[in-house]
N, C-alpha and C positions, 0 to 999 in steps of 0.2 A: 754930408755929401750925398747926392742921388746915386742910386743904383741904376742902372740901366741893363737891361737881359736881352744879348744880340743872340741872333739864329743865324746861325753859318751851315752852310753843306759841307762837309769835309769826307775828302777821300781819304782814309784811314790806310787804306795798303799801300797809295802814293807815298804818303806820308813816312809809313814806315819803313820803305826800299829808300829813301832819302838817309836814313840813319844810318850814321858808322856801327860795324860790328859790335863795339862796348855799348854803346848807346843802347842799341839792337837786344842787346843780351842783358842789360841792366831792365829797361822796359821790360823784356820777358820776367824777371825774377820778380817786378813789380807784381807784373799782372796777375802770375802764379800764387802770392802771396793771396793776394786780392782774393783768387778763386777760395783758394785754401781756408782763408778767414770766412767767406762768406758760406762754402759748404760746411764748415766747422761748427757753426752757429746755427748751420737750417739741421745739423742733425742733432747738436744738443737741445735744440728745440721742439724739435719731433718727439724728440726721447721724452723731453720733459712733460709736454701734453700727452703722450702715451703713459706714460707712470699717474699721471693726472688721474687720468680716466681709468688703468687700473685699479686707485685707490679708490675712487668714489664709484666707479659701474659697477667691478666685479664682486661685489658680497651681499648675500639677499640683506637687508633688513636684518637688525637683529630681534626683533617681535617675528618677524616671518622665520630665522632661522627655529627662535626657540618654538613656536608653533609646529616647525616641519619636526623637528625630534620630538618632540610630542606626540604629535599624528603619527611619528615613524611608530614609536613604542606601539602604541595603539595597533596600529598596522599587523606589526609584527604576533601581537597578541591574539587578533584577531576580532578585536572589540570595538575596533571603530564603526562608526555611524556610518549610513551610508552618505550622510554630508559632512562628515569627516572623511570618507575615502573621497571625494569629488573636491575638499579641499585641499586633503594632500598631492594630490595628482596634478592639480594646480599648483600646488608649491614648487612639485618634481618640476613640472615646466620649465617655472621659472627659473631653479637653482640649474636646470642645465643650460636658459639660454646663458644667463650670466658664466658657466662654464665657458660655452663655445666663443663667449665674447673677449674671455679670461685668454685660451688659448690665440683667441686671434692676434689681440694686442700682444702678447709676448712673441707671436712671430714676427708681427711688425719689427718689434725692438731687438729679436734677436738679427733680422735680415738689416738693421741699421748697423749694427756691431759685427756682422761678418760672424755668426755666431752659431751653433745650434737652440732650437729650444728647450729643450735638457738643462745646454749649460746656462742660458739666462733664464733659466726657472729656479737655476742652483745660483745663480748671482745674486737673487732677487731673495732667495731663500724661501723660494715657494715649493710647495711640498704636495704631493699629491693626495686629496682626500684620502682619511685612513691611513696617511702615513705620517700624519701631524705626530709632534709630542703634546 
């Protein structure tokens, strides 16, 4: 059998001043669901590409990580090169944009969940450098 796709103009308020109160109120619960389901899905989708990208953006490299404690020791001894200090400094950069990128995305997901960041950093079981076990 052919399909056929007609385009009608419809006045949708007409429409629904025509319906009886049950009619009226069942339509509404449709609709509600509708929205329900469809906000339901754009947030655990959001969430989901947010945890996405916390997994893969926020951690240096682990060759960069072990390099930056490397250069820290060094640092802190005071025996670094001076293109060991111009490396590490570049490292520091880096591990703080990935920070600031860290805390962005958990805002995001806490402001999805109606949340503080605190408590979705304690959901996530994220911990604050130096406070690692």
């Amino acid at each position: 059998m052919q399909k056929v796709q007609v385009q009608a103009e419809v006045d949708l308020k007409s429409m629904l001043s025509q319906l009886g109160t049950q009619d009226l109120e069942e339509f509404l619960r449709e609709i509600k669901g509708l929205l329900t389901r469809r906000q339901t899905k754009d947030v655990k989708a959001k969430e989901k590409a947010l945890l996405q990208r916390l997994n893969e953006e926020c951690a240096l490299p682990a060759a960069h990580w072990q390099q930056f404690q490397l250069l820290s020791e060094k640092m802190q001894a005071l025996v670094a090169t001076p293109a060991e200090q111009e490396t590490f400094f570049k490292l520091v950069k880096e591990e703080e944009t990935v920070r600031l990128l860290r805390i962005k995305l958990l805002g995001e997901m806490a402001q999805l969940r109606g949340i503080s960041l605190p408590e979705m950093a304690a959901e996530l079981g994220i911990k604050a450098p130096g406070h690692a076990d």
